[in-house]
C-alpha positions in Angstrom: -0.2 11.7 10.1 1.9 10.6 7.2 4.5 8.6 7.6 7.6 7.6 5.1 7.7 4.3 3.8 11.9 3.7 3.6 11.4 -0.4 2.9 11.4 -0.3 -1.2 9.3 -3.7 -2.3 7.7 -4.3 -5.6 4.5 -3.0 -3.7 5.2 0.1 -2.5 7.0 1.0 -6.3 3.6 0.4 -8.1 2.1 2.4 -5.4 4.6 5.1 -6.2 4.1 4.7 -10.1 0.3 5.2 -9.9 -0.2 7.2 -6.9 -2.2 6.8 -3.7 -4.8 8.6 -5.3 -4.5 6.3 -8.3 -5.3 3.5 -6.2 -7.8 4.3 -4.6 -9.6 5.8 -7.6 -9.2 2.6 -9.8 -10.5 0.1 -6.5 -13.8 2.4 -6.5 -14.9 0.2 -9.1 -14.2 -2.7 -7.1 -14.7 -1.9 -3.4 -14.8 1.4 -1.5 -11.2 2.4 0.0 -10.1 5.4 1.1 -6.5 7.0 1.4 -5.7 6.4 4.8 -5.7 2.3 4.0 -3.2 2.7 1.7 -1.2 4.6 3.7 -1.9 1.9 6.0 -0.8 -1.0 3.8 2.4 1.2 2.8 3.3 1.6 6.5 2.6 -2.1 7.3 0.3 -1.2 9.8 -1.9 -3.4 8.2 -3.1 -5.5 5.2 -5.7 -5.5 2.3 -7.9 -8.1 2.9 -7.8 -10.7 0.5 -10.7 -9.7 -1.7 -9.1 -6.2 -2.1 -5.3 -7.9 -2.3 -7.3 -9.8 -5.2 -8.7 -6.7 -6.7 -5.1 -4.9 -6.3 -3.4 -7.4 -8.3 -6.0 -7.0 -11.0 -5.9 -3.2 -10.9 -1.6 -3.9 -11.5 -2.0 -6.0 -14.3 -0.4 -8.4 -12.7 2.5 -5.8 -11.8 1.4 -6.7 -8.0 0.7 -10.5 -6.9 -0.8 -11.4 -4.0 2.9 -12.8 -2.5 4.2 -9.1 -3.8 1.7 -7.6 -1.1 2.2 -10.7 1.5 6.2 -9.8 1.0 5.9 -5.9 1.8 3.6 -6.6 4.8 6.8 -8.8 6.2 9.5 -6.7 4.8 7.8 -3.3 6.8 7.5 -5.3 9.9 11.1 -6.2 10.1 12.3 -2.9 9.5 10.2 -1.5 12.7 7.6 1.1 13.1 7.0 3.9 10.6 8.9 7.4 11.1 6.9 10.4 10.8 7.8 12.7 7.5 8.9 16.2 8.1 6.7 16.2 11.3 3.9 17.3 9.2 0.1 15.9 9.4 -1.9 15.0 6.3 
């Protein structure tokens, strides 16, 4: 199921910028992920672990830190759970 991520943090626009896809494609060369955890991460269901957090800010450039990622984790909990998109599955 794919769910709308409303909370805008400096996360979820890099995310945006290079895609899901784009994500997980440049962290093959650093750890196996697959779409569904960055969904997850977007969401705030849950969090990269610290090694991939790591790997995400050096995938960004630096565009990402690790208190970016920390931030949206808190911002998408306060806002509540995720709402499903057009009532459509992935």
């Amino acid at each position: 199921m794919r769910h709308r991520t409303s909370t805008r943090t400096r996360f979820s626009a890099w995310v945006g910028e290079v895609s899901v896809a784009g994500v997980v494609n440049a962290m093959s060369a650093f750890t196996p992920i697959g779409p569904d955890a960055v969904y997850s991460w977007l969401s705030g269901r849950t969090e990269p672990r610290l090694s991939t957090a790591a790997y995400i800010v050096r995938i960004s450039d630096g565009r990402v830190t690790l208190e970016d990622i920390v931030r949206h984790r808190e911002a998408t909990k306060e806002r509540g759970p995720p709402t499903e998109q057009n009532g459509s599955e992935r």
